[in-house]
C-alpha positions as CSV (number, residue, x, y, z in Angstrom):
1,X,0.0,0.0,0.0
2,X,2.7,2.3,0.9
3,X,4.2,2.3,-2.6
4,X,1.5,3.0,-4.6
5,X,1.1,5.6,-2.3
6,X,4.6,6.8,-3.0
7,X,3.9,6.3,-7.0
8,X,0.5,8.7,-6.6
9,X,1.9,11.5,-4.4
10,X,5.6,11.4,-6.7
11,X,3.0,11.2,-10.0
12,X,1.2,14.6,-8.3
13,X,4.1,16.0,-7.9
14,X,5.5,15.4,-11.4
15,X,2.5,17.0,-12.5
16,X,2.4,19.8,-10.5
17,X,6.2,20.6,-11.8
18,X,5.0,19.8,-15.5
19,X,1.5,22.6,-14.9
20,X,3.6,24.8,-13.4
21,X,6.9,24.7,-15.9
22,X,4.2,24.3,-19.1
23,X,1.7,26.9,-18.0
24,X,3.8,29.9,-17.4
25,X,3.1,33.4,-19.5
26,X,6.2,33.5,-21.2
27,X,5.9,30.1,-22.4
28,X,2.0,30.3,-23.1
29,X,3.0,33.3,-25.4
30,X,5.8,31.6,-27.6
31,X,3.8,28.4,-28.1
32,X,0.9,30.7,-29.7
33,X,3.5,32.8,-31.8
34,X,4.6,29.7,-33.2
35,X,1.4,28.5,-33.7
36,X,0.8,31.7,-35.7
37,X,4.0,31.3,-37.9
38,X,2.9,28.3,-38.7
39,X,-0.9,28.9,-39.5
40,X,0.4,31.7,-41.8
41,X,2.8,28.9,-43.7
42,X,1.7,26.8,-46.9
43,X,3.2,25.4,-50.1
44,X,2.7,25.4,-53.2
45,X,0.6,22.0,-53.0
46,X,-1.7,23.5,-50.2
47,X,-5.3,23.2,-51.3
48,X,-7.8,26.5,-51.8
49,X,-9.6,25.1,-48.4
50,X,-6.6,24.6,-46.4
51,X,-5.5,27.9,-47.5
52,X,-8.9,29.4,-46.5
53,X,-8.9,27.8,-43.4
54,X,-5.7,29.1,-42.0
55,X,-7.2,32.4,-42.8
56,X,-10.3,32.0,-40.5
57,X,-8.1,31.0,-37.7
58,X,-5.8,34.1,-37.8
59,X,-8.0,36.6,-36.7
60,X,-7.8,34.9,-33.1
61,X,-4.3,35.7,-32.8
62,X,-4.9,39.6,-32.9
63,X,-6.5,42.5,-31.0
64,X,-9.5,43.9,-31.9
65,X,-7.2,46.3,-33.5
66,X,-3.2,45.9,-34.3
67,X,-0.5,48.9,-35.7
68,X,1.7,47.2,-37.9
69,X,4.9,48.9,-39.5
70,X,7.0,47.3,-41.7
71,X,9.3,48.2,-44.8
72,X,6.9,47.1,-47.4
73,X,3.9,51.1,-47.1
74,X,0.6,48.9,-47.8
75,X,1.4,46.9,-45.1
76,X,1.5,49.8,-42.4
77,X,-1.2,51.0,-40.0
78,X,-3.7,50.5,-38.1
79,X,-6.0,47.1,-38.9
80,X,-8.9,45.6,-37.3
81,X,-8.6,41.5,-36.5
82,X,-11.2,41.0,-39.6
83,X,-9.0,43.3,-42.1
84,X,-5.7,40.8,-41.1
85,X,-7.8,37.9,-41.8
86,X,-9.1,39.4,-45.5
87,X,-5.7,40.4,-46.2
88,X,-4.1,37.3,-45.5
89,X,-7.0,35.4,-47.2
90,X,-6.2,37.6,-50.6
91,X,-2.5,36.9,-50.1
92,X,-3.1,33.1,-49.7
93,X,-5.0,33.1,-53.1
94,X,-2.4,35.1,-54.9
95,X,0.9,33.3,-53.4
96,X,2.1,30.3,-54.6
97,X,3.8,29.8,-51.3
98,X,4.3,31.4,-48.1
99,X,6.9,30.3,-45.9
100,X,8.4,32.5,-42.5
101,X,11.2,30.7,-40.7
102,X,12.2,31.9,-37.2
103,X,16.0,32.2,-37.5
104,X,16.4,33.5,-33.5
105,X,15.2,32.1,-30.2
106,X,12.2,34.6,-28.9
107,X,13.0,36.7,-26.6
108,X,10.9,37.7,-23.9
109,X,10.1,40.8,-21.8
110,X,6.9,40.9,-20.2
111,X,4.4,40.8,-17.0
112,X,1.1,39.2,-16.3
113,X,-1.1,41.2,-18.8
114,X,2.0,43.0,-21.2
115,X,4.5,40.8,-23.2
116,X,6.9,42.2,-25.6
117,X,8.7,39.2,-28.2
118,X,11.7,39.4,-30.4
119,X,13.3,37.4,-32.9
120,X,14.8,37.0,-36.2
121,X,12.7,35.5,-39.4
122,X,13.4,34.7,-42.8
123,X,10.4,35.6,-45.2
124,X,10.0,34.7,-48.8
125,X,6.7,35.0,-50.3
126,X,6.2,34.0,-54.0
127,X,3.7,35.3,-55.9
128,X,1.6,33.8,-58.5
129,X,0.9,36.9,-60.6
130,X,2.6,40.4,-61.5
131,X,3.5,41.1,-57.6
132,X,7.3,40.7,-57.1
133,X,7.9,38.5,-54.7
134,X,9.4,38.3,-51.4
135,X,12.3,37.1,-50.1
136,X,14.1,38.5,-47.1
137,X,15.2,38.6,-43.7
138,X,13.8,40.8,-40.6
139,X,13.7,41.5,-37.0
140,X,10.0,41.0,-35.6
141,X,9.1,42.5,-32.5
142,X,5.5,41.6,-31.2
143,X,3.6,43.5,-28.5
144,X,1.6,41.3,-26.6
145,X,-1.9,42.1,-24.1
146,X,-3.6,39.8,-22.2
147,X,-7.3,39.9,-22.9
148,X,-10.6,38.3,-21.9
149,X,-10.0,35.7,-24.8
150,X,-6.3,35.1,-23.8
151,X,-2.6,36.3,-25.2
152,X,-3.0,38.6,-28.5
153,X,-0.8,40.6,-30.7
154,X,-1.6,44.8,-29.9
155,X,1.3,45.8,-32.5
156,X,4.0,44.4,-35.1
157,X,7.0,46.1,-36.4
158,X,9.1,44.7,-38.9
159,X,12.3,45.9,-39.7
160,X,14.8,43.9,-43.0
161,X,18.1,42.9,-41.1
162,X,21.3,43.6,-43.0
C-alpha cells in the first residue's frame, strides 16, 4: 500500500512541476507565436480550403485592433482583426507559397497582462501573378496584451536585417 502511495503523491508531484513549468506566461505566449507562424505557412501544393482555413483561424491571434509597421507602405497602420484575416486570405489566393522561418530564439520581456517578443525570421513569399515576390530577412518584434479571450498581438514592427 505504501508504494503506490509513494507512486501517486511522486505522480502529483510530477504533474504539478509539469502545470507549473508548461503553464507559465512567457511560455504560453511563444507556443501561440509559433502556432501563428505556422498557420500563416503553406506550399505550393496547399489546397484552396486549407489555404482558406488558415485564414479563418488568424483573426484569433490579434486584438480587436493591431498597428503594424513594416518596410513594405501597404502593409502599415492600423488594422482591425477581420482586415488581417481578408488580407491574409487575398495573399493566400495570390501566393504560390508562403513560408516564414524563425532564425532566433524569442525573446521575452513581459508581465502578467503586457509581453513584448523578439526574434529573427526569414520571409519569402512568392507570388503567383505580376506582384514581385518576397524574399528577405527581418527583426520582428510583437507586442503582446492579455485579454478576456487570452494572449493577442496589440502591434507588429518589422524591420529587413542587413
Amino acid at each position: 500500500m505504501s508504494r503506490i502511495l509513494t507512486f501517486v503523491t511522486t505522480a502529483l508531484v510530477a504533474l504539478s512541476l509539469f502545470s507549473f513549468w508548461y503553464f507559465q506566461q512567457e511560455r504560453v505566449i511563444k507556443r501561440k507565436l509559433d502556432n501563428l507562424i505556422e498557420d500563416l505557412n503553406f506550399t505550393p501544393e496547399s489546397t484552396r480550403t486549407t489555404r482558406l482555413i488558415k485564414s479563418s483561424s488568424i483573426a484569433s491571434y490579434f486584438d480587436v485592433a493591431t498597428e503594424i509597421s513594416s518596410p513594405i507602405e501597404e502593409a502599415n497602420g492600423n488594422f482591425s482583426h477581420e482586415d488581417l484575416s481578408s488580407g491574409y486570405a487575398g495573399l493566400a489566393e495570390y501566393a504560390r507559397e508562403i513560408n516564414i522561418v524563425r532564425t532566433s530564439e524569442i525573446s521575452y520581456d513581459g508581465d502578467k497582462n503586457q509581453a513584448t517578443l523578439s526574434f529573427e525570421a526569414d520571409v519569402k513569399i512568392n507570388i503567383k501573378r505580376w506582384i514581385p515576390s518576397l524574399d528577405d530577412s527581418y527583426h520582428v518584434t510583437t507586442h503582446w496584451r492579455k485579454t478576456d479571450k487570452g494572449w493577442v498581438i496589440h502591434s507588429s514592427h518589422w524591420s529587413q536585417t542587413p
